[in-house]
C-alpha positions as CSV (number, residue, x, y, z in Angstrom):
1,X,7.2,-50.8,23.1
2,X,9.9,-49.4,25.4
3,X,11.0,-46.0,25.1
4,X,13.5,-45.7,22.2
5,X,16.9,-45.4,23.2
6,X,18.8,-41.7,23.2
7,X,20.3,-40.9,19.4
8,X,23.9,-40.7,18.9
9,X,24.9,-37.2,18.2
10,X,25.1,-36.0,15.1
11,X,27.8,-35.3,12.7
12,X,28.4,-33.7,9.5
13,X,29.8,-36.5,8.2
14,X,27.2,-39.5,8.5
15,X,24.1,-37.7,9.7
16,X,21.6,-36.2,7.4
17,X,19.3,-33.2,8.6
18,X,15.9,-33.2,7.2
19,X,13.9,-30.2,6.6
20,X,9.9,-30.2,6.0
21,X,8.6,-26.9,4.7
22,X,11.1,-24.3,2.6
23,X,9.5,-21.6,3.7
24,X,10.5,-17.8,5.0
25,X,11.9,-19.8,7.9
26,X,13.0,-23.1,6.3
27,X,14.9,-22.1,3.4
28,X,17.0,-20.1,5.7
29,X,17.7,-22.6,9.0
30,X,18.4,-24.9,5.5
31,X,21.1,-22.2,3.9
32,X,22.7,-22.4,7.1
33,X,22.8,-25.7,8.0
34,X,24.1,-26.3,4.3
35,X,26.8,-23.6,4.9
36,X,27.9,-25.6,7.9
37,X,28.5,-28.5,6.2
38,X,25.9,-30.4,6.9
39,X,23.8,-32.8,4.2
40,X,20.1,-31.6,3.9
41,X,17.3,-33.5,2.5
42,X,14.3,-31.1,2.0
43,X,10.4,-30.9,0.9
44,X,7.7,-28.6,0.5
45,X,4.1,-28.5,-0.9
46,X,5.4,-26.0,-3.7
47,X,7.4,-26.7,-6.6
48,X,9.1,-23.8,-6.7
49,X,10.3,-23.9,-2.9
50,X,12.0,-27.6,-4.1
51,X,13.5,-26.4,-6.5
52,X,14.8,-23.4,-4.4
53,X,15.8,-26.5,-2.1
54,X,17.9,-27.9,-4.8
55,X,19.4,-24.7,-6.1
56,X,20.5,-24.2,-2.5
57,X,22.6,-27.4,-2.5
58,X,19.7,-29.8,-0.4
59,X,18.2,-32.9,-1.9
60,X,15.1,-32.1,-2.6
61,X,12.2,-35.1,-2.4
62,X,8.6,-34.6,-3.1
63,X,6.9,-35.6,0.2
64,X,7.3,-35.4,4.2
65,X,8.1,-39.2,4.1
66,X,10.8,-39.3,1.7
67,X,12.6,-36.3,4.1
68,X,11.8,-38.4,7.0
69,X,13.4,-42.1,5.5
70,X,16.3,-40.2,4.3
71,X,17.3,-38.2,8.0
72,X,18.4,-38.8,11.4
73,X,17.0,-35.3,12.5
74,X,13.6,-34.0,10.5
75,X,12.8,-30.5,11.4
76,X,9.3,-30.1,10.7
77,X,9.0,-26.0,9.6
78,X,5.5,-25.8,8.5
79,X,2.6,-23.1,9.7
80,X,0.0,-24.7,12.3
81,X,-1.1,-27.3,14.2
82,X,-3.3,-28.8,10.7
83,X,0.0,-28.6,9.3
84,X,1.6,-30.5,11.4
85,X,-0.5,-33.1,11.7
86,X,-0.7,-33.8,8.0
87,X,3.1,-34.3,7.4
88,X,3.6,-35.9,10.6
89,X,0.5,-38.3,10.5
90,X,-1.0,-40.8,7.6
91,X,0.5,-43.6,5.4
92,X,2.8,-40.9,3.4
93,X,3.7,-38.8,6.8
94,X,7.1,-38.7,8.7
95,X,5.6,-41.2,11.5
96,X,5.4,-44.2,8.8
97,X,8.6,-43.6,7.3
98,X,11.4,-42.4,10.1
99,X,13.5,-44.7,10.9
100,X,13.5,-46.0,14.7
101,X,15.8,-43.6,16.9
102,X,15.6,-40.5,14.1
103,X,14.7,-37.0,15.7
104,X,11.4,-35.4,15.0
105,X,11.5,-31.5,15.5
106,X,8.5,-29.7,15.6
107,X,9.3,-25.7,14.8
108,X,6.2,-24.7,13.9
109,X,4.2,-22.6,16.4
110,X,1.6,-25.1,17.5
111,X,-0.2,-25.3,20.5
112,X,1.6,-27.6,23.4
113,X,-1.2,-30.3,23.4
114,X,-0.7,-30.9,19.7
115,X,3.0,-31.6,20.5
116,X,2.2,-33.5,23.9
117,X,-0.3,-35.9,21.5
118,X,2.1,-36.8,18.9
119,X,4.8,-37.7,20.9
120,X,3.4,-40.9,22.0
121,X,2.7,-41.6,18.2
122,X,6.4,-41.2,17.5
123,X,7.4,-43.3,20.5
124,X,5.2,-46.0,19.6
125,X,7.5,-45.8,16.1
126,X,10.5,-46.1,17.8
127,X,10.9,-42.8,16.9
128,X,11.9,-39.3,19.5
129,X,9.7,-36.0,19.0
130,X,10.6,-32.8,20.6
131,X,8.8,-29.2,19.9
132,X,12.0,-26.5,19.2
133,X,10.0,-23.2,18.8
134,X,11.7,-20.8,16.8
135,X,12.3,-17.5,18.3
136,X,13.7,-14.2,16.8
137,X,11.5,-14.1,13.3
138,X,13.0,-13.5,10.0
139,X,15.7,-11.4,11.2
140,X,17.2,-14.0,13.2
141,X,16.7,-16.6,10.9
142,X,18.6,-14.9,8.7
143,X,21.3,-14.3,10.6
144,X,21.4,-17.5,12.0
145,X,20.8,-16.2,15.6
146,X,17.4,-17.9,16.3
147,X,16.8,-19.1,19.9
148,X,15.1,-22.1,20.5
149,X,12.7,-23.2,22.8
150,X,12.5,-26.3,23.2
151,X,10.6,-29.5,25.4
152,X,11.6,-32.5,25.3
153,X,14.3,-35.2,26.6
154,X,17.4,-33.8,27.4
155,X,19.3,-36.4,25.7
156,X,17.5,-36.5,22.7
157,X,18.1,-32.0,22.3
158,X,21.6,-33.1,23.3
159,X,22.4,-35.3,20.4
160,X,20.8,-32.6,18.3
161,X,22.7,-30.1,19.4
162,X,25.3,-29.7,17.0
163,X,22.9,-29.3,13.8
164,X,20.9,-26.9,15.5
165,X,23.9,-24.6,16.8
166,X,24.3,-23.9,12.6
167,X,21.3,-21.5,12.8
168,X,20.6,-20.7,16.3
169,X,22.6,-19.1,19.1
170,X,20.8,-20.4,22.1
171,X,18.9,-23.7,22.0
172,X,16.9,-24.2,26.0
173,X,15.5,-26.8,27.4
174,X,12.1,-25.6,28.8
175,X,11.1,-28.8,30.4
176,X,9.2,-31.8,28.4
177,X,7.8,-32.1,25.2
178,X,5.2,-29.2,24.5
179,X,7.1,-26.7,27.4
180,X,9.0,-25.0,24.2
181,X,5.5,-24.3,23.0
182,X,4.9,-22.7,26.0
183,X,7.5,-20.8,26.1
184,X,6.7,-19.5,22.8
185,X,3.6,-18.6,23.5
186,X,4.8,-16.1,26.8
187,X,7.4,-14.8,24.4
188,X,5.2,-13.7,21.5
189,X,2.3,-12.1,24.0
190,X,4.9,-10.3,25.2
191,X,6.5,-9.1,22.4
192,X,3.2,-8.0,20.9
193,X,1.9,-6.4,23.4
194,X,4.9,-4.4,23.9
195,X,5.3,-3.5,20.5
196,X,1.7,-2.1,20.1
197,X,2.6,-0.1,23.7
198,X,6.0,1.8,22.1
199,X,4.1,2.3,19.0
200,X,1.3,4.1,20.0
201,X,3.9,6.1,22.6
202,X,6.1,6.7,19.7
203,X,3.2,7.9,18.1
204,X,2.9,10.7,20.3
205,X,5.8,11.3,20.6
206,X,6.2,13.0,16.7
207,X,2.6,14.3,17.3
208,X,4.5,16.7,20.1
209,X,7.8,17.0,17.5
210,X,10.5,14.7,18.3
211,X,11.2,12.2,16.2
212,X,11.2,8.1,17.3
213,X,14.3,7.6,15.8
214,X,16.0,10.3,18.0
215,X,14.0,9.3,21.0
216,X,14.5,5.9,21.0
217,X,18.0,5.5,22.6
218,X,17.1,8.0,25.3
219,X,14.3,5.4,26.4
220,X,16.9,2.8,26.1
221,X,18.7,4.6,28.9
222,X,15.4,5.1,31.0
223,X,13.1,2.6,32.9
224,X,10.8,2.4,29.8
225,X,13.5,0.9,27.9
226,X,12.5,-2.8,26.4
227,X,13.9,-5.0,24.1
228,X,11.5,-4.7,21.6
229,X,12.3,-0.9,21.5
230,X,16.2,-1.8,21.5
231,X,15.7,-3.7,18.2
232,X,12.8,-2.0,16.4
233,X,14.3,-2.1,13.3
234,X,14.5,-5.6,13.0
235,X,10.3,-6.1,13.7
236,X,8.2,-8.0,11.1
237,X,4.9,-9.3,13.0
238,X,3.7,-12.2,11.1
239,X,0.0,-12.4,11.9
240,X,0.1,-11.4,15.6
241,X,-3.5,-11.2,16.4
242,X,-4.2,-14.9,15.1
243,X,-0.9,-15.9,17.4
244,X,-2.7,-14.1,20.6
245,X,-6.2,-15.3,19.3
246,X,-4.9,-18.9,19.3
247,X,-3.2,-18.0,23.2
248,X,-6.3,-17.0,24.3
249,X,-8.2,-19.7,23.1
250,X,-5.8,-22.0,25.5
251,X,-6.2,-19.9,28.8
252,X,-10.2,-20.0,28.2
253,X,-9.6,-23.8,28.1
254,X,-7.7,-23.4,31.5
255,X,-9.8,-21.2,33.1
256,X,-7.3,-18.5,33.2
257,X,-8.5,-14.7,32.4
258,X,-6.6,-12.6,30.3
259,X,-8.2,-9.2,29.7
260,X,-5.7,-7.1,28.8
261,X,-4.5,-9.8,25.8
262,X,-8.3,-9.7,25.1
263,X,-8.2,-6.3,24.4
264,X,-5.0,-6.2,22.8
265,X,-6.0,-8.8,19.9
266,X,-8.0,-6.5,17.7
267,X,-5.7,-4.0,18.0
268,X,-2.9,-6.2,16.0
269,X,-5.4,-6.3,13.3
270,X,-3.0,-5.5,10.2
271,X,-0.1,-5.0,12.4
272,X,2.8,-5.6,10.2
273,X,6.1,-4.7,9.1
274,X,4.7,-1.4,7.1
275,X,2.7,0.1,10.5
276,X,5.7,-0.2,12.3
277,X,7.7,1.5,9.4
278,X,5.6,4.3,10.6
279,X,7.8,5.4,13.5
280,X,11.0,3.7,12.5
């Protein structure tokens, strides 16, 4: 079958936005996109999340297919790569019941080879995948400033452009389908790493009387200033040593050595909201 041709971009008034998961992260890109205008069919494997979907103005349907025959753009919002697979794959998934020249999103925070081996699934459906990693965490969810990072066909993001810009500021193209994964990936061993490095120096810092709070814009105006440090208030680490675990695991597959993430993983052991609170 020929590659599908490139969707027409969507509107508020004749496209429907699907959303796969009302989660932390779902039930927020879906508030926004509702507030925008936009019609929202949603699902998740909880009962109460659908009817959270409902209360929230979405039409709420009880599987991954019923999302996915119902939208022109399916944002699939779920945890991992088994996650993915199992609402994407199967004779209930997305795959069996998009409709030919729909929009498959993958915002989960999978590894790039899951994406890379579903996308020829979807084509062979007629149907477009791209990964659109979410970047910023709760806080920009909330907010609706999330960045996306995204790999794919640039005129497959195109036509999706306009639903996205309801809960994120900056939606890139990284390069093809699995490169927002990627991108992801850099990102988040960045950001941990450097969270874990101004925590313990903010650490000392109190230990020898001044307090973080104080000393943080000072470092803002110094080479040690990062943008981790910038925005501390707004960290919430969602399990950041299985995220640099699962990074790993990818660069031993490559053949690339990374010591200093190697040592770093343990150390994000329980490293959540409430550790950081300690030098807030």
């Amino acid at each position: 079958m020929p590659e599908p041709a490139a969707p027409a971009p969507l509107t508020r008034d004749g496209s429907v936005v699907g959303i796969v998961g009302w989660g932390k992260m779902g039930r927020e890109i879906g508030g926004w996109l509702l507030r925008d205008g936009w019609r929202v069919v949603a699902t998740d494997v909880g009962a109460d999340a659908r009817s959270a979907a409902a209360e929230a103005g979405a039409r709420a349907v009880e599987s991954a297919g019923e999302v996915a025959a119902a939208s022109d753009l399916i944002l699939v919002v779920v945890v991992d790569d088994a996650q993915v697979r199992q609402v994407l794959e199967g004779a209930e998934g997305i795959l069996a019941a998009a409709r030919p020249g729909s929009v498959v999103a993958v915002s989960a925070s999978i590894r790039p080879d899951t994406c890379q081996e579903l996308a020829p699934l979807a084509e062979a459906r007629g149907v477009h995948l791209i990964d659109a990693a979410l970047v910023g965490g709760e806080h920009g969810a909330r907010t609706g400033g999330l960045t996306l990072m995204c790999g794919g066909a640039e005129a497959v993001l195109d036509a999706c452009r306009p639903a996205l810009a309801a809960f994120a500021t900056h939606v890139c193209l990284v390069g093809p389908v699995g490169a927002g994964q990627v991108a992801k990936m850099v990102n988040n061993l960045l950001l941990f790493a450097t969270l874990r490095a101004d925590y313990e120096a903010l650490r000392l810092a109190r230990a020898l009387g001044i307090e973080p709070n104080k000393l943080r814009p000072f470092i803002g105006a110094g080479s040690g200033a990062n943008r981790a440090l910038t925005d501390w208030a707004y960290h919430h680490p969602n399990h950041p040593r299985r995220g640099v675990e699962r990074s790993i695991e990818v660069a031993e597959e490559l053949g690339v050595q990374m010591p200093l993430f190697r040592a770093l993983a343990p150390l994000l052991d329980g490293f959540d909201a409430t550790v950081l609170d300690e030098v807030r």
